[in-house]
C-alpha positions as CSV (number, residue, x, y, z in Angstrom):
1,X,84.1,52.5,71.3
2,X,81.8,54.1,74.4
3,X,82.5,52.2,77.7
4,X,79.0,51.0,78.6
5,X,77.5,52.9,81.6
6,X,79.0,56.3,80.4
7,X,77.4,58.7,79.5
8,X,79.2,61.4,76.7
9,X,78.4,64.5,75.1
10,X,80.0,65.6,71.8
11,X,79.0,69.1,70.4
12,X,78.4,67.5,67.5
13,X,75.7,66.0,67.5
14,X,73.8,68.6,70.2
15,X,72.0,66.0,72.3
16,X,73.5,63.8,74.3
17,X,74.5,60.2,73.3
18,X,73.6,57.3,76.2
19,X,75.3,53.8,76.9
20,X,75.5,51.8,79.6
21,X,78.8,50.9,81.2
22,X,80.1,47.9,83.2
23,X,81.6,50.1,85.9
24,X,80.7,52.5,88.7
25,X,82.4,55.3,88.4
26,X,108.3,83.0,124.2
27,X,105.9,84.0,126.4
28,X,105.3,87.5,126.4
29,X,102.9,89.4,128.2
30,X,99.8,91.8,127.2
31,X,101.4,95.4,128.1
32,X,99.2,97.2,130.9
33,X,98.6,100.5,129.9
34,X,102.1,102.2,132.0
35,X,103.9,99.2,130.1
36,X,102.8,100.3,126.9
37,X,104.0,103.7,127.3
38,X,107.7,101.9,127.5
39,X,107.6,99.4,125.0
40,X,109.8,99.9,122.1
41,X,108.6,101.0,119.0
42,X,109.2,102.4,115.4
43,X,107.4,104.7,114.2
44,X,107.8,107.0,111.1
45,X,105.1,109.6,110.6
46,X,104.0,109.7,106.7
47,X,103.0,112.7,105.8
48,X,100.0,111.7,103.5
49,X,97.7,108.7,104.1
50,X,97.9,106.6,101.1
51,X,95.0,106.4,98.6
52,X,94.4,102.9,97.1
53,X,92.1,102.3,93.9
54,X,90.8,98.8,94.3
55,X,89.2,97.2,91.7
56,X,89.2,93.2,90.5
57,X,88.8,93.8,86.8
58,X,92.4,92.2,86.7
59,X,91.0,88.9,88.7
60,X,87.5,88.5,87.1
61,X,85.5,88.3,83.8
62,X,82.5,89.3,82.5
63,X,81.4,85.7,82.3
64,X,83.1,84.8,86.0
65,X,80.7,87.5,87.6
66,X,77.5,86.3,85.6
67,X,75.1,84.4,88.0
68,X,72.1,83.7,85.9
69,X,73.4,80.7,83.0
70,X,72.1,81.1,79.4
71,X,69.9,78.1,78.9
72,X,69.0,78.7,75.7
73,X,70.9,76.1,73.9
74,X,71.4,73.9,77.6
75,X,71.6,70.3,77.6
76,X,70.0,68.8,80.4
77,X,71.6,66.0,82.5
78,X,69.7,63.4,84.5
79,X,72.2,62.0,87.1
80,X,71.3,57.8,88.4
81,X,73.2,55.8,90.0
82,X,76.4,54.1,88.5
83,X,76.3,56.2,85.2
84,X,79.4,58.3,84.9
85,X,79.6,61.3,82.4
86,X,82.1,62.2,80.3
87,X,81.4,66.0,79.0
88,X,83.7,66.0,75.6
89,X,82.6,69.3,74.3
90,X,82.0,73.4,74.9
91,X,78.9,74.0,75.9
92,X,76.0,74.4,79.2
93,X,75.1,71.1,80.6
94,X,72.5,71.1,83.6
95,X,72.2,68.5,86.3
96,X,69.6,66.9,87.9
97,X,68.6,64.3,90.3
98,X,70.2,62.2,92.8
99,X,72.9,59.3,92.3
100,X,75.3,57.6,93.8
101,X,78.6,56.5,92.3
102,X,79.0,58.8,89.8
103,X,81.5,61.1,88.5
104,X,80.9,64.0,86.2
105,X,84.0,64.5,83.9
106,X,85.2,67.3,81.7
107,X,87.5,66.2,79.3
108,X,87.9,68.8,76.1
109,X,90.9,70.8,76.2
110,X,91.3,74.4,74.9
111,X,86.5,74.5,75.9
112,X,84.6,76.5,78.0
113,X,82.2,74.0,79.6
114,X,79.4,75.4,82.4
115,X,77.5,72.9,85.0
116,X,75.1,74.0,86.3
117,X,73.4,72.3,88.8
118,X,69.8,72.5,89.3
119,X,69.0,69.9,92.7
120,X,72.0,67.8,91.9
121,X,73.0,65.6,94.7
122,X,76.2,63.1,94.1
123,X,77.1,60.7,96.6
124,X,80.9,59.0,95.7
125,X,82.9,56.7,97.9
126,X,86.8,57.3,96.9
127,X,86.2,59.5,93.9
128,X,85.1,63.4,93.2
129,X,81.7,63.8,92.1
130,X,82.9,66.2,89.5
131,X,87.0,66.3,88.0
132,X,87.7,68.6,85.3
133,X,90.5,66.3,83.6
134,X,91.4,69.1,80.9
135,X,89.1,72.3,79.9
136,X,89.9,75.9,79.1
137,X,87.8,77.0,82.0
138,X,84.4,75.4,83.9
139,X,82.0,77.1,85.4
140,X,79.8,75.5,88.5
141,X,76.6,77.2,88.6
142,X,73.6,76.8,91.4
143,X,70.5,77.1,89.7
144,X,68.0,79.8,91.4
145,X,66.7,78.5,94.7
146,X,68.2,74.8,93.7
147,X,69.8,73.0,96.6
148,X,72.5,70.9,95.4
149,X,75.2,68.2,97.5
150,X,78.3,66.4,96.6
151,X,79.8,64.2,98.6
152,X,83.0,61.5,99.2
153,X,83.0,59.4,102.2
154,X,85.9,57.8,101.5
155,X,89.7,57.9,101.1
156,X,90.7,59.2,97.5
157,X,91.9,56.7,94.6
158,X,95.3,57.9,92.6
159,X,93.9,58.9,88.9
160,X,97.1,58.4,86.5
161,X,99.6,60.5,88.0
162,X,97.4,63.2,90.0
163,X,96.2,61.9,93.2
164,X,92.0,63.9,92.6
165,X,91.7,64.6,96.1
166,X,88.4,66.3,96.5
167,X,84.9,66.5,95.9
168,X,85.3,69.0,93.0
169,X,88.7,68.4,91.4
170,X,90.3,70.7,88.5
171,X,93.7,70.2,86.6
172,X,92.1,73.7,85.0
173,X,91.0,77.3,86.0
174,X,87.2,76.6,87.9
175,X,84.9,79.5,88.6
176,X,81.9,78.6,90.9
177,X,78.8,81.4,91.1
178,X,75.2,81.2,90.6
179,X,72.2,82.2,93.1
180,X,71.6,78.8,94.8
181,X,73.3,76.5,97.0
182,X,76.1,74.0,96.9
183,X,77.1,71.3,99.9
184,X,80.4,69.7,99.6
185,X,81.3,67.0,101.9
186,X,84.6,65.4,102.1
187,X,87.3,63.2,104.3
188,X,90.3,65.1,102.5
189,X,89.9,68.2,100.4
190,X,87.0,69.9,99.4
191,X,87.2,72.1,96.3
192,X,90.5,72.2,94.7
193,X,91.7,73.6,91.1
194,X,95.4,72.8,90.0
195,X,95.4,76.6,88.7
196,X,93.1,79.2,89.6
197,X,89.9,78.9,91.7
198,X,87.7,81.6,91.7
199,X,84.4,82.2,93.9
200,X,82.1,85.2,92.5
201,X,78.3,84.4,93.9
202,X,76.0,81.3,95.3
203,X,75.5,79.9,98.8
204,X,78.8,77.7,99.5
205,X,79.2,75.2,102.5
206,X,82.4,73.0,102.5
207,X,82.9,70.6,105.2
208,X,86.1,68.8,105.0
209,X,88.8,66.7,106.6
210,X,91.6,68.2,105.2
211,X,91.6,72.2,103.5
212,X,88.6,73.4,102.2
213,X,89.1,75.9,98.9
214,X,92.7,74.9,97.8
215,X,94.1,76.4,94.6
216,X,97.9,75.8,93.4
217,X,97.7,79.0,91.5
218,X,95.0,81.7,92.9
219,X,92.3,81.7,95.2
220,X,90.4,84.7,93.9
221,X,86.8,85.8,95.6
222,X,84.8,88.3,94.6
223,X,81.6,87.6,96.3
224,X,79.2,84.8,97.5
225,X,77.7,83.5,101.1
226,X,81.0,81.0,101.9
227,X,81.4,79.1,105.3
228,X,83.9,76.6,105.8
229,X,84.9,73.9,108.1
230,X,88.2,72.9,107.5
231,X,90.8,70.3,109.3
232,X,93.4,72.2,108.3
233,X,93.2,75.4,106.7
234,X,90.4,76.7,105.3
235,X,91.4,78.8,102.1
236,X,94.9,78.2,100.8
237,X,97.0,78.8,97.8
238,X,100.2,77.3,97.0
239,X,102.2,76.3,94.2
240,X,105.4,73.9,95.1
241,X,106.8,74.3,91.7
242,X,106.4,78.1,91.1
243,X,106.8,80.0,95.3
244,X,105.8,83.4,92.7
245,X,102.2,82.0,92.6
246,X,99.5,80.9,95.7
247,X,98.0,84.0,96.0
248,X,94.7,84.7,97.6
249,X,92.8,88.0,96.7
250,X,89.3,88.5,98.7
251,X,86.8,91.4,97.5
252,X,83.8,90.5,99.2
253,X,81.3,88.1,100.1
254,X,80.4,86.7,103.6
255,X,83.3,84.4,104.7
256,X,83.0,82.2,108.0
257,X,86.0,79.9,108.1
258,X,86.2,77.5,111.4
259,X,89.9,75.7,111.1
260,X,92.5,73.6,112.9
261,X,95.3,75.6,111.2
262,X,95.4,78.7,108.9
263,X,91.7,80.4,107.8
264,X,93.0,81.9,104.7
265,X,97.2,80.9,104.2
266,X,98.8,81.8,100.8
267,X,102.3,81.6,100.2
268,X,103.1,84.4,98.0
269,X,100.5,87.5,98.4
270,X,97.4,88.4,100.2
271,X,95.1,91.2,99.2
272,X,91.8,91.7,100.6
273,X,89.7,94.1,99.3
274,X,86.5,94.2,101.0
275,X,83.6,91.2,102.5
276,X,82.8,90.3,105.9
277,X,85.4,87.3,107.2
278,X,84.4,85.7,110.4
279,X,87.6,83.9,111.0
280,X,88.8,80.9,113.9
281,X,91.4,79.1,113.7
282,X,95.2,78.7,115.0
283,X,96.2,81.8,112.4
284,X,93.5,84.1,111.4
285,X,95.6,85.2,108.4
286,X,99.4,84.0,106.7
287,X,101.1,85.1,103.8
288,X,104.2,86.4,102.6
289,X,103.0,89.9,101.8
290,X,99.7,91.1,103.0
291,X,97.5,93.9,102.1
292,X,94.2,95.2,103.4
293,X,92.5,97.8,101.6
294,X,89.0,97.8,103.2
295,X,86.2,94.8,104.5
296,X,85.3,93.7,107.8
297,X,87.9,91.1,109.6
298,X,87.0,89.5,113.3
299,X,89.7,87.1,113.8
300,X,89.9,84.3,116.5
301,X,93.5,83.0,116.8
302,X,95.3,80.1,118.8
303,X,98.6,81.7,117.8
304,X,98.9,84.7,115.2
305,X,96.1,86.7,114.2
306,X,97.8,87.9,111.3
307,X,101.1,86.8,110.2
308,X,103.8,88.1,107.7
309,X,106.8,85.3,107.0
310,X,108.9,84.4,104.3
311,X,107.4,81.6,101.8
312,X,107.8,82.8,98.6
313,X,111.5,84.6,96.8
314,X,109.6,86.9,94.7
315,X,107.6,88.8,97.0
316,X,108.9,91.0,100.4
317,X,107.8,90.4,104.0
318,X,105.1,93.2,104.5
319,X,101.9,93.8,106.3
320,X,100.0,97.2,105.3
321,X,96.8,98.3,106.1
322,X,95.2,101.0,104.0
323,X,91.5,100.5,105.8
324,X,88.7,98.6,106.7
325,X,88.1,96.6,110.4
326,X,90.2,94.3,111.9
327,X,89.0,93.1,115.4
328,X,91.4,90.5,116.6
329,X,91.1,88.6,120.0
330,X,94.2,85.5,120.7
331,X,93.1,82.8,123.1
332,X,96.8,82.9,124.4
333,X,99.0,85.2,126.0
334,X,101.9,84.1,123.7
335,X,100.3,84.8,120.9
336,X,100.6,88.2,118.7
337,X,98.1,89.9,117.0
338,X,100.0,91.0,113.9
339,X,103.3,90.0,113.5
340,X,105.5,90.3,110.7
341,X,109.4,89.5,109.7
342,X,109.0,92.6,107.8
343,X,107.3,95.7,107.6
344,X,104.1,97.1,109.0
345,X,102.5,100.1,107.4
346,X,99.2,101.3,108.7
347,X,97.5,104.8,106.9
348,X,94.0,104.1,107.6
349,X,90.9,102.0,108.9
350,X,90.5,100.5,112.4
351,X,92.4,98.0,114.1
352,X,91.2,96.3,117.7
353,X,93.6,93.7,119.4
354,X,92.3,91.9,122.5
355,X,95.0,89.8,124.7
356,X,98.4,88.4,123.8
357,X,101.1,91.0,122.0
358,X,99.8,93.2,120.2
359,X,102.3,94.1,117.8
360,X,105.1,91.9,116.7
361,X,107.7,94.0,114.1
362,X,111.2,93.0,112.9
363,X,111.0,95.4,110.6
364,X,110.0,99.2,110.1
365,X,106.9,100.5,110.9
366,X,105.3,103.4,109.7
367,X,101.6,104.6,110.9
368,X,100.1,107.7,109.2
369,X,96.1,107.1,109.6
370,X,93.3,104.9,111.0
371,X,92.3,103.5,114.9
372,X,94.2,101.4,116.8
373,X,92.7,100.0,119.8
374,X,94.4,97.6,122.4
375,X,92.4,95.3,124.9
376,X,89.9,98.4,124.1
377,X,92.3,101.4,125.1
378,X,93.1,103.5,121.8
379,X,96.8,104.8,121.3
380,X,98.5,106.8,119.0
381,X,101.3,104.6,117.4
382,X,102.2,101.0,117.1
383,X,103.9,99.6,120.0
384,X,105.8,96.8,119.1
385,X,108.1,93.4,119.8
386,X,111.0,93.8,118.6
């Protein structure tokens, strides 16, 4: 029997069936330029910069990177106050309209289901406005032009035996894209996939009380207008069952993250590609292994600009810049502007550090290639804390 007030959709039948429901859903120094000159260092020349082939074709689909949905065989959903949905089949389903106590579940296991919201707005007090409880894959598209808000202004409710602690809450892999724009508003989390979480296109603005994009698996981006405000971090990746997984990989896009804590934190690997990342927070970027290939950073830190430390067992404590820009400026004289436990490598692109320690290195260093600036002096190797 359908719980009155819920609204389901079962491929089926191709148009969706309607009932009503009795429920609401140590200090250190910056180095004058004589210090520098007697500041430890190690520094092995390489020979040959390194050449890196970037390409995401191992993070994205076809389908992930498509921003205009096929509406040809759509189904479209008017949202209204106190009428959950329950989506119980593959298929496109657009929402509309404005509501309040409503939650827009996916339940089909194994199905490829795509929202796409076309001037949805969702207003929820201790629930998410959408929870993928079991699908293949959703998609969450913005219509062209649409504007589109969800929001929870309260404290979560325990669902069985997963707390759904954000606005847009997935057990499943979640892709969001499209050409519009999507507001997320929330006390705790604010987007949050149990396995990957993927951001390809669309205008996205999270505001939220706890992390803003959270993924247990990956946080993959390939492009999209993203700004977050975040009371803790603002992109993060973590797994506590598997430390092999909460990886972040960024290939562009226009990031502005403003944070209490890490801007972009994953525990195992960080790659980044290309974009623009506007970054502020007490770490600019954390990881276990880090990697920058190319993009534009500009990096605001309270502590570390960009940090290197054990978190996961399966990867090794590295930092290595291939190219791009990296402008970092610390707000404290204790604070470094890269420091790893491991390694630093840099063959290429330009790196501009402004206050604090520059370089902190308990490992080897190596620097073939690219700029490096200090409190806006350029010098030809890394000098580093050991």
């Amino acid at each position: 029997m359908i719980p009155e007030r819920t609204l389901k959709f079962r491929a089926a039948l191709l148009v969706p069936i309607f009932a009503l429901s009795l429920g609401c859903a140590g200090a250190n120094q910056t180095p004058s330029a004589t210090e520098r000159e007697t500041v430890p260092e190690v520094h092995t020349a390489v020979s040959e910069k390194t050449t890196v082939e970037v390409t995401d074709e191992e993070y994205f689909t076809d389908r992930d990177k498509e921003q205009i949905p096929d509406l040809k065989k759509a189904i479209e959903v008017p949202l209204s106050d106190g009428r959950n949905i329950k989506i119980n089949a593959e298929g496109v389903y657009v929402l509309k309209g404005s509501a309040k106590d409503v939650t827009v579940t996916v339940a089909e296991e194994n199905a490829k289901v795509q929202l796409v919201l076309d001037g949805a707005e969702i207003t929820n007090t201790d629930k998410p406005c959408i929870y993928v409880e079991s699908a293949d894959k959703v998609f969450i598209t913005t219509a062209a032009e649409s504007e589109n808000t969800l929001k929870v202004t309260g404290t979560f409710q325990k669902d069985d035996s997963t707390k759904a602690d954000a606005v847009i809450f997935s057990r499943d892999d979640l892709v969001l894209n499209g050409t519009g724009s999507l507001t997320v508003e929330s006390g705790d989390n604010g987007i949050a996939s149990n396995d990957d979480l993927k951001v390809t296109g669309g205008t996205l603005l999270v505001n939220a009380g706890n992390k803003g994009l959270d993924a247990k698996d990956r946080l993959l981006i390939a492009d999209g207008d993203i700004t977050v405000n975040a009371k803790d971090d603002g992109l993060h990746a973590e797994n506590s069952d598997d430390d092999n997984l909460g990886m972040i990989y960024i290939g562009g896009g226009v990031i502005k993250v403003t944070c209490t804590d890490d801007a972009v934190h994953a525990v195992s690997e960080l790659r980044i590609d290309g974009g623009i990342l506007d970054l502020t927070g007490r770490e600019g970027l954390e990881a276990t292994s880090i990697t920058i290939n190319d993009g534009s950073l500009t990096i605001l830190a309270d502590d570390d600009g960009i940090n290197a430390g054990k978190k996961s067992s399966t990867h090794t404590v590295q930092i290595t810049v291939n190219g791009g820009t990296i402008k970092i400026t610390l707000a404290d004289e204790d604070s470094d502007g890269i420091d790893t436990n491991g390694s630093l490598t840099v063959s290429g692109g330009t790196i501009d550090i402004t206050g604090g320690n520059p370089f902190d290195c308990k490992g080897r260093t190596e620097y073939s290639g690219g700029t490096i600036r200090i409190d806006g002096e350029a010098v030809n190797s890394i000098p580093v804390k050991n």
